[in-house]
C-alpha positions in Angstrom: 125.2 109.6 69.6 124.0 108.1 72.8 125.2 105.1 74.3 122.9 103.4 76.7 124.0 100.7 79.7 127.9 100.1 81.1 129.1 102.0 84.6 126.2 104.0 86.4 128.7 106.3 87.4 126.3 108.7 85.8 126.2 110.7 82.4 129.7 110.6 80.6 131.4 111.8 77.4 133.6 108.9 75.4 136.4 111.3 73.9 137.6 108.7 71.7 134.0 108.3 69.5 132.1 111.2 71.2 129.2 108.7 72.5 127.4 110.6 75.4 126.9 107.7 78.2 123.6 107.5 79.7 123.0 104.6 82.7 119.9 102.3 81.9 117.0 102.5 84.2 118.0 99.2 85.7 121.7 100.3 86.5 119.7 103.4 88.5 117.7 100.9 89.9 120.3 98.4 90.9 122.1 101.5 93.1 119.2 103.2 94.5 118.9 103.9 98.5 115.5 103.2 100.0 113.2 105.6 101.6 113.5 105.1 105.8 109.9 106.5 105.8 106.7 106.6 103.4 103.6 108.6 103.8 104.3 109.5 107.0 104.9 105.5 108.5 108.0 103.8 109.1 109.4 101.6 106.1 109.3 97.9 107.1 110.7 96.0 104.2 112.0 97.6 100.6 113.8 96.2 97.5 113.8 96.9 93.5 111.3 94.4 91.5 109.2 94.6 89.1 105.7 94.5 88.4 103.3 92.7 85.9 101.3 95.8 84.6 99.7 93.5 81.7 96.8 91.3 81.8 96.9 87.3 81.1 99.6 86.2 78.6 100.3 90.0 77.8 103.0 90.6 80.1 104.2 94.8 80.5 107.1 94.6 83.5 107.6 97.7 84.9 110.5 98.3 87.0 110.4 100.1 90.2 110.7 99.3 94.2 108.5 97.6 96.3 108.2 99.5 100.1 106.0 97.2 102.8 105.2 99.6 105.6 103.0 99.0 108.6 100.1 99.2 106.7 100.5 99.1 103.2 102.8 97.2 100.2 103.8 100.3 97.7 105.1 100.2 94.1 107.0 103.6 93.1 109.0 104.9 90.0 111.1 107.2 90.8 109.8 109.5 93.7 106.2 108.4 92.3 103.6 106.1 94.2 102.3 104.2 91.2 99.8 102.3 93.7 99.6 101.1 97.1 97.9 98.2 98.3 96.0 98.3 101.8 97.3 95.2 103.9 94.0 94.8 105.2 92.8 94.3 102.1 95.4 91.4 100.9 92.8 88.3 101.0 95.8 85.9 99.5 99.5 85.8 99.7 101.6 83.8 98.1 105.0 83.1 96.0 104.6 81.4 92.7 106.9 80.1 89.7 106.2 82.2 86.7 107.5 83.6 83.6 109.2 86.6 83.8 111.2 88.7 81.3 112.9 86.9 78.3 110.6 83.9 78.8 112.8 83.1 82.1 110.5 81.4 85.2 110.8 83.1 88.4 109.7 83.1 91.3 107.2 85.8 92.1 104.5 87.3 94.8 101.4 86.8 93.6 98.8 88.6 95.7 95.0 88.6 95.3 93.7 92.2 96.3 90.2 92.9 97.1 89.7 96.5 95.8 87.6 98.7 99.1 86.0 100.8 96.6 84.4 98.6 93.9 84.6 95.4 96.0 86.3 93.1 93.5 89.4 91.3 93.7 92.5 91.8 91.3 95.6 89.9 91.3 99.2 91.5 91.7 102.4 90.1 90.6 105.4 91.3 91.4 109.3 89.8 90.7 111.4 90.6 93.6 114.2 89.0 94.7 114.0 86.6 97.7 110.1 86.5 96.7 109.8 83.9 100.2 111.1 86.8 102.5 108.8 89.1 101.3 105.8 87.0 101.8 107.1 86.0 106.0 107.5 90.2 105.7 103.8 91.0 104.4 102.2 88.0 106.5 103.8 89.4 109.6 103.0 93.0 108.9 99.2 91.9 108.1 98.6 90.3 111.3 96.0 87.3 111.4 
């Protein structure tokens, strides 16, 4: 059997009911060290969030870190870039009060993204802790 959550010590054998440990995602989120660097820039801001995948009322959070660099806001599992966003290309920045997981309201980033290639806009949200830091962070990397 396989026990999920507890100590992310990492992958452990209970001897008394011989229940395999396994850490959750979360717990190897909560623990994780943050890139100094990304694609070849320097890292400017990074935390663990999450990000609202779904459209509308259909909510899919998918947990991962956030990295701001000096040109671009990135969203990674694990050692993958899931997307980045161009900071050029933010046309609105701000931090609203939202539902999250659990029907718990949080405060997120919502951004509004204007895509370069088909030249529409699409709206990002992602739950981050400190959600006002990370919008002074973005706003200053952007410029005017």
């Amino acid at each position: 059997r396989v026990r999920m959550g507890g100590s992310a010590s990492g992958v452990t054998r209970d001897s008394t009911n011989d229940e395999v440990y396994m850490p959750s995602s979360l717990e190897l989120l909560r623990k994780k060290s943050f890139l100094k660097e990304l694609d070849g820039e320097k890292v400017v801001y990074a935390s663990t969030g999450s990000y609202d995948a779904g459209r509308g009322r259909n909510s899919v959070w998918r947990l991962g870190a956030l990295y701001l660099t000096e040109t671009a806001l990135s969203f990674m599992q694990g050692p993958h870039i899931r997307f980045k966003l161009l900071l050029n290309n933010i046309k609105e920045l701000k931090v609203v009060e939202r539902l999250w997981v659990m029907n718990k309201r949080l405060k997120q980033l919502e951004i509004t993204y204007i895509d370069p290639i088909i030249k529409r806009g699409r709206i990002y949200y992602f739950a981050v802790q400190e959600a006002e830091a990370w919008e002074r962070e973005i706003a200053k990397s952007k410029g005017p």
